[in-house]
N, C-alpha and C positions, 0 to 999 in steps of 0.2 A: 437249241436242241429240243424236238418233243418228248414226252413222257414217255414214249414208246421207244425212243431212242436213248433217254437214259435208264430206264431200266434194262434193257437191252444189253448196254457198257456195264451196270452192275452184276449182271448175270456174267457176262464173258470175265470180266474179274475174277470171280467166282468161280467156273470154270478154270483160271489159271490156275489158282491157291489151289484147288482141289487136286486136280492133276498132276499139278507139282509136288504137293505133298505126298501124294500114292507113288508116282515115282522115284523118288527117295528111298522112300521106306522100303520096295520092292526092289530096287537096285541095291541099295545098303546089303539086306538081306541076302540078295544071288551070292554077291563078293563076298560077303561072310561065313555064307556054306561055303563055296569053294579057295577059300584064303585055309592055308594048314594051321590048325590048333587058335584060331582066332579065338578072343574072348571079350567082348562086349564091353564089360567091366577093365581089364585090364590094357586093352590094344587102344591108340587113336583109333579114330574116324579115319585120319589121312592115309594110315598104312593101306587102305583099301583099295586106293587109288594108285600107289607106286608099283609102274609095271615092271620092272626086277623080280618081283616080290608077291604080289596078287594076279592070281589069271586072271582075276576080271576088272582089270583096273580101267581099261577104256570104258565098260561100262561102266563102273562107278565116278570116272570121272566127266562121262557124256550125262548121265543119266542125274546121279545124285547129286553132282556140282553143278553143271553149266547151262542143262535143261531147267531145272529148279531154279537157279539165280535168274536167271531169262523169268521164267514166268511168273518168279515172286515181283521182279522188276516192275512187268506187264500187267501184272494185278493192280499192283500201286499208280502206274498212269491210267489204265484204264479205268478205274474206278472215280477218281479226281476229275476226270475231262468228265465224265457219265454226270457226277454230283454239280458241279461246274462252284462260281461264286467261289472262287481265288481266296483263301486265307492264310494265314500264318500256319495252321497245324494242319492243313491240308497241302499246303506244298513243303512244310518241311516233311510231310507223312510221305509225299512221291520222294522227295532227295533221298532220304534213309533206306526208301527201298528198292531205289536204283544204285544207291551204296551197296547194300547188301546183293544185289547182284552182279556188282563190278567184281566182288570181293569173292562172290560163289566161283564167278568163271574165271576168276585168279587161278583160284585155289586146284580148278582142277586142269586147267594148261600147267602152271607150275610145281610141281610134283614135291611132295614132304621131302625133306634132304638134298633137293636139288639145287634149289634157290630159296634166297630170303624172301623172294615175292609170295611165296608160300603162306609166312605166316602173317604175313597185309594182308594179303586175301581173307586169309580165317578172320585176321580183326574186323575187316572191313566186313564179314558178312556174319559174323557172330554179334557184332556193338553194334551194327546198321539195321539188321531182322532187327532183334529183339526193342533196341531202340524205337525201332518203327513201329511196332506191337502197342509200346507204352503211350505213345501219340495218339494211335488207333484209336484206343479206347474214348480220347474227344471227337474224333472225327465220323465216326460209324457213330455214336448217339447222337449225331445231327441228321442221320438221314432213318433216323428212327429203330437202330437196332437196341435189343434189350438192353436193362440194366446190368446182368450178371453177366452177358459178355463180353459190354466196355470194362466194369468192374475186372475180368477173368483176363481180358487183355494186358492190362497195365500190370496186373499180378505175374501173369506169365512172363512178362516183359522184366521185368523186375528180377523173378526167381533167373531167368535167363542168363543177365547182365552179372548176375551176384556169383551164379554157377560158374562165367567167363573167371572174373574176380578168384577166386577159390583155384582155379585151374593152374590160375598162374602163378599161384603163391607152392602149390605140390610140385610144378614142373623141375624135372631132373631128381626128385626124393624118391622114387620107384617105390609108390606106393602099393603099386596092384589097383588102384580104382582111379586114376589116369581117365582111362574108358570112362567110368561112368559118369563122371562130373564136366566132363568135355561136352557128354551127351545129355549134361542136363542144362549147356547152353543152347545147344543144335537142338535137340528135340522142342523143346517150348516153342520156336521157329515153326520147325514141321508141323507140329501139331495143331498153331494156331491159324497154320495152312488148310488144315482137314475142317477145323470146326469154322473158321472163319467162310469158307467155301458152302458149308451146311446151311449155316447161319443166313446167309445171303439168299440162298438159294429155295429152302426151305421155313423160313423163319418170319423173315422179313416181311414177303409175299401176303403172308397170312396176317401180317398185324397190321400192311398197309391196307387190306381187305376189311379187317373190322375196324376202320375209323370212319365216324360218318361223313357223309360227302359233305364239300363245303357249301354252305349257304349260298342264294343266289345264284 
């Protein structure tokens, strides 16, 4: 593959996380206006999705689950084939984030209270993101991206997995903050969507630009 064809795959990468990350957050949101007395803090994520219950459940579940899991998937292979040179944390980095996409489009075919494949799915794509994140952070400082982002990754990854953890020790105590600790598994996800997508895009480019050419 030439250099123009893998930065080319790292940009379309790029392009995934990003888009997927924007779509989330602008899907989440629509359904959350229009869901009655929704509260951030207090409600799942999933209720967004159960069409009994949310008018805009097809789009949250097209949008924030199925489209997202796809393109977190497709970031993760595209990125790997772009960098190439097969290694251990580079193909566990694609399995985790076609985990995590197996788990996205579970979760929104299978609807909260409908089926138990419900909460596989959330495992699958809440341990599998974020797990993936924490990898990241070796596999992106090989192709030259900053310090504080691999750093921010593993951290995110981390805060993510820990936030999962937590979730499940409150589940069925009707805390009232249900919502928010669920969302500080998922969002670390999303969000390492938006900056990872930045990062790549704008970041990168510029530090590949200030190294000097090689000798000879």
């Amino acid at each position: 593959m030439s250099v123009t064809d893998r930065r080319s795959g790292v940009r379309l990468a790029a392009w995934a996380w990003l888009i997927g990350g924007i779509v989330y957050f602008l899907t989440e949101a629509v359904a959350a206006v229009r869901y009655p007395d929704y509260s951030y803090s207090r409600d799942y994520i999933s209720a967004l999705g159960v069409p009994n219950t949310s008018p805009s459940a097809v789009l949250m579940n097209l949008g924030a689950f199925v489209v997202h899991g796809i393109l977190f998937a497709a970031g993760g292979i595209l990125l790997v084939r772009a960098i190439g040179r097969t290694s251990r944390g580079r193909t566990a980095f694609v399995v985790l984030t076609v985990i995590n996409g197996v788990g996205n489009v579970g979760v929104g075919v299978f609807h909260a209270g409908a089926s138990p494949l419900h909460g596989f799915g959330a495992l699958l794509a809440i341990v599998g993101g974020n797990a993936a994140m924490i990898v990241a952070g070796r596999v992106f400082a090989e192709i030259g991206a900053p310090r504080w982002y691999c750093v921010a990754s593993r951290v995110a990854g981390v805060i993510g997995i820990a936030s999962f953890v937590a979730l499940l020790a409150i589940a069925g105590a009707d805390t009232g903050l249900e919502g928010a600790v669920e969302r500080g598994a998922v969002y670390s996800i999303i969000g390492w969507d938006i900056v990872t997508g930045l990062v790549l895009l704008l970041v990168l480019p510029g530090r590949r630009a200030a190294q000097p050419p090689p000798r000879g």
